[in-house]
C-alpha positions as CSV (number, residue, x, y, z in Angstrom):
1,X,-17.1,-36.1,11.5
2,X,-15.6,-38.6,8.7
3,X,-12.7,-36.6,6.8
4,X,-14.7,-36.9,3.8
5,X,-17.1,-34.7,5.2
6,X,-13.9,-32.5,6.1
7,X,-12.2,-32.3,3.2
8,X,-15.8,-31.0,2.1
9,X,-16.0,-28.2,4.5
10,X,-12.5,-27.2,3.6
11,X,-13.2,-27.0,-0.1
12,X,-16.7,-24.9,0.3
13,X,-14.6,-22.8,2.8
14,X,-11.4,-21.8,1.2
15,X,-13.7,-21.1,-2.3
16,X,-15.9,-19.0,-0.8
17,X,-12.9,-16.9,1.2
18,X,-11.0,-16.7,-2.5
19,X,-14.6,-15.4,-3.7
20,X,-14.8,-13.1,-0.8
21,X,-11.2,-11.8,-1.0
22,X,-11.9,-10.5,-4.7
23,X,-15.4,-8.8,-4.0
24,X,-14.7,-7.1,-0.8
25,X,-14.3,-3.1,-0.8
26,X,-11.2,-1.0,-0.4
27,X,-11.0,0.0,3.3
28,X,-9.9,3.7,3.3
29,X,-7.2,4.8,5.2
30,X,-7.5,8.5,6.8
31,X,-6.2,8.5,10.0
32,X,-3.2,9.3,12.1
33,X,-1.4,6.3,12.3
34,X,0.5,3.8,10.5
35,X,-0.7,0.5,9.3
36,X,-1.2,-2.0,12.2
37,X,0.0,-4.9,10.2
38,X,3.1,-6.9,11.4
39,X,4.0,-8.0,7.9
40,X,4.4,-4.3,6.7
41,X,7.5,-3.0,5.1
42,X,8.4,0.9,5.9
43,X,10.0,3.3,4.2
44,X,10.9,6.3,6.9
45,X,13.4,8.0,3.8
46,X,16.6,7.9,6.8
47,X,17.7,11.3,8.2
48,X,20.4,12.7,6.0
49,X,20.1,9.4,3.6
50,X,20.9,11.7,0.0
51,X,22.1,15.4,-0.6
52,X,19.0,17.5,-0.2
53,X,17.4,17.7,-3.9
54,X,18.1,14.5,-4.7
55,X,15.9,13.2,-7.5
56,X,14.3,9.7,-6.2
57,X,13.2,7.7,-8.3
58,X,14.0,3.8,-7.9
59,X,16.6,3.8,-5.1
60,X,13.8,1.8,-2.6
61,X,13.8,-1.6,-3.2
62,X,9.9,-2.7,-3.9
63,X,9.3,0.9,-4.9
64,X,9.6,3.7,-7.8
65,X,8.4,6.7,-7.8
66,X,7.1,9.7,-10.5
67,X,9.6,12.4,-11.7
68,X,8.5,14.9,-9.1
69,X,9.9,13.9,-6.0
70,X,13.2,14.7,-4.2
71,X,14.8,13.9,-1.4
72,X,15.0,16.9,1.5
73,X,15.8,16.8,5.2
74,X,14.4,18.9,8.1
75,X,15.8,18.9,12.3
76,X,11.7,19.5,12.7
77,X,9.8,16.7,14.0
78,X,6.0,16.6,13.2
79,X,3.5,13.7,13.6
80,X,4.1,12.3,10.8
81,X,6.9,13.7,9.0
82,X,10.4,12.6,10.5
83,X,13.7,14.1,9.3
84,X,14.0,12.4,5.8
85,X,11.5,13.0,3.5
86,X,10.5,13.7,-0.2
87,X,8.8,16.9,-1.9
88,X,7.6,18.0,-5.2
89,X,11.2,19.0,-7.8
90,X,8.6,21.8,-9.4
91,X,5.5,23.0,-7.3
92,X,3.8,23.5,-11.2
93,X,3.5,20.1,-11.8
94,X,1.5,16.9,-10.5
95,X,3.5,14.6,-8.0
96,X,3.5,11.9,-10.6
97,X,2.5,8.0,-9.4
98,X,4.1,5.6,-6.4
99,X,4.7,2.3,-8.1
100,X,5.3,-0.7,-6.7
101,X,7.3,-3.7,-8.7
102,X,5.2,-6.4,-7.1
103,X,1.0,-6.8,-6.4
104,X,0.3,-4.7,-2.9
105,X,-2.2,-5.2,0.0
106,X,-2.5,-2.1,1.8
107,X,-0.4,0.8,1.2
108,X,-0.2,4.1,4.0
109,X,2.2,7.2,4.2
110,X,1.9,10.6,5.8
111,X,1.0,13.4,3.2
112,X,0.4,17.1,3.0
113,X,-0.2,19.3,0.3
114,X,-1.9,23.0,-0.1
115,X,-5.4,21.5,-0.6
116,X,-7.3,18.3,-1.6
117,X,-5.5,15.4,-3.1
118,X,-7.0,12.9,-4.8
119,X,-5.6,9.2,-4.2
120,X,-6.6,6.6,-6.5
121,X,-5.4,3.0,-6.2
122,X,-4.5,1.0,-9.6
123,X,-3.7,-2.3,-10.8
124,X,-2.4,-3.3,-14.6
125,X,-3.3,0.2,-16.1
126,X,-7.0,-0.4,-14.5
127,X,-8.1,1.7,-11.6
128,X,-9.3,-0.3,-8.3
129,X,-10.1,2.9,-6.3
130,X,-10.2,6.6,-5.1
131,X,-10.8,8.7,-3.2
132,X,-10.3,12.9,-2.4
133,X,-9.3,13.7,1.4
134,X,-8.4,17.4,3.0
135,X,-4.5,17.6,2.8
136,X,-4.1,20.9,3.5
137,X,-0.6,21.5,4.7
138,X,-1.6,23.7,7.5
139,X,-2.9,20.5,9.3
140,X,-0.9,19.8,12.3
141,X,2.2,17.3,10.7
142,X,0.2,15.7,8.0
143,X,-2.2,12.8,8.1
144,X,-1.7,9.1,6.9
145,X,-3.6,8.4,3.6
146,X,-4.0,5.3,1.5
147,X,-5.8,1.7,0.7
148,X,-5.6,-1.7,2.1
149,X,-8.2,-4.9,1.6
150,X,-7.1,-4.6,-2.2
151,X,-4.9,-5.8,-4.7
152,X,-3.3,-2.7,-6.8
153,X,0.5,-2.0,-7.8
154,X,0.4,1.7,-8.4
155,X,-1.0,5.0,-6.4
156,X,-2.1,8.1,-8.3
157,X,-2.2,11.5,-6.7
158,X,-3.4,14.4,-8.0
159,X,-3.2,17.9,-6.1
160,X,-6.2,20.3,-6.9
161,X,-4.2,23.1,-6.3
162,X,-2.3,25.8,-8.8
163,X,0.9,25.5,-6.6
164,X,0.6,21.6,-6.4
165,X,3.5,21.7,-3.7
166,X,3.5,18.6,-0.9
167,X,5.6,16.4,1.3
168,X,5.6,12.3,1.8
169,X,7.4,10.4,5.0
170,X,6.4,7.2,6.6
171,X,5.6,4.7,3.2
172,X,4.5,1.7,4.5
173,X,3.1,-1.2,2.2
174,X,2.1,-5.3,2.8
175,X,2.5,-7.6,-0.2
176,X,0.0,-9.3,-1.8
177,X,-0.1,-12.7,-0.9
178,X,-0.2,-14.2,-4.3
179,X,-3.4,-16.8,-5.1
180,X,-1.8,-19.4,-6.8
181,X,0.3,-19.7,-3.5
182,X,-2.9,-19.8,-1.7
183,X,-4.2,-22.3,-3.4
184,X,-1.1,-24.6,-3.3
185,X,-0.8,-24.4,0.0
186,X,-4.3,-25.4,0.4
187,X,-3.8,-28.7,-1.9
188,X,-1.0,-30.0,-0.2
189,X,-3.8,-30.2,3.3
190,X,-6.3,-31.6,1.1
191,X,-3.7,-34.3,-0.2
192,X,-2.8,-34.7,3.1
193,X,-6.4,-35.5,4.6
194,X,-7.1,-37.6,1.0
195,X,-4.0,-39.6,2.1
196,X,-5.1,-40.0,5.8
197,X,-8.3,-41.3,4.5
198,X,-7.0,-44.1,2.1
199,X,-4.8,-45.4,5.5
200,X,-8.2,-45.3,7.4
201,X,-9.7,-47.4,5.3
């Protein structure tokens, strides 16, 4: 195969996965687990990291969050919720949104609430996603809830409950890898193989 026909190849190939990448579907997450990927960064919220009722707010690097969370601390260990954690500052109002200060990938914590939650998944002000899972605290430790095979830099919850109490441990998140990194990277190879060709000639 002559690296014309290569550098072809490459070309249809990395368009067509940059096509793909922005059409596919948010995968779901409603599981038990955290995210499988290496590249993820956690937040586990430290055992004993602030007083108890500390307001949180931007004291993560990569992350802020909405007025209604605070920090509290428990010697209990559930399946998701480890020591450190963060709860509502006033069980009559919404938890607020999880932002993020750079473009996300996937984004997973452990959650409980009273009743149903809806998640919802945006990016710019624009909303990319949602969905409405089960969180009723009584499940055992709290499930892992959230997106991934999407861009977005903001989650949205929403408790469909009077008492809107609930609990979050375990935030885990993967950058975005940014497209116009992408696509340098992929025309330094194609100046490469252009170059190799000239000296084959």
């Amino acid at each position: 195969m002559s690296i014309e026909s290569i550098t072809r190849t490459l070309i249809i190939g990395v368009c067509a996965g940059l096509y793909s990448a922005n059409i596919n579907a948010a995968t779901i997450i409603d599981q038990n687990s955290g995210l499988a990927s290496p590249d993820k960064i956690v937040i586990d919220f430290g055992d004993n990291l602030f007083d108890v009722g500390t307001m949180i707010d931007n004291q993560f690097d990569g992350v802020t969050f909405g007025s209604s969370y605070v920090y509290n601390n428990t010697t209990e260990t559930y399946d998701a919720l480890t020591h450190g954690y963060l709860e509502n500052s006033n069980s009559t109002t919404q938890p607020g949104s999880i932002f993020f200060t750079a473009d996300v990938s996937a984004v997973n914590f452990s959650w409980r609430a009273r009743t149903a939650t809806i998640f919802s998944a945006w990016n710019n002000d624009v909303k990319v996603e949602e969905f409405v899972a089960d969180t009723n605290m009584s499940l055992s430790g709290g499930r892992y809830y959230g997106f991934q095979d999407i861009v977005f830099d903001e989650i949205r919850l929403s408790i469909q409950h009077p008492s809107k109490s609930f609990t979050l441990d375990n935030l885990e998140y993967v950058s975005a890898i940014p497209v116009p990194a992408a696509l340098w990277l992929f025309g330094s190879g194609l100046l490469g193989l252009i170059g190799l060709a000239r000296r084959q000639k």
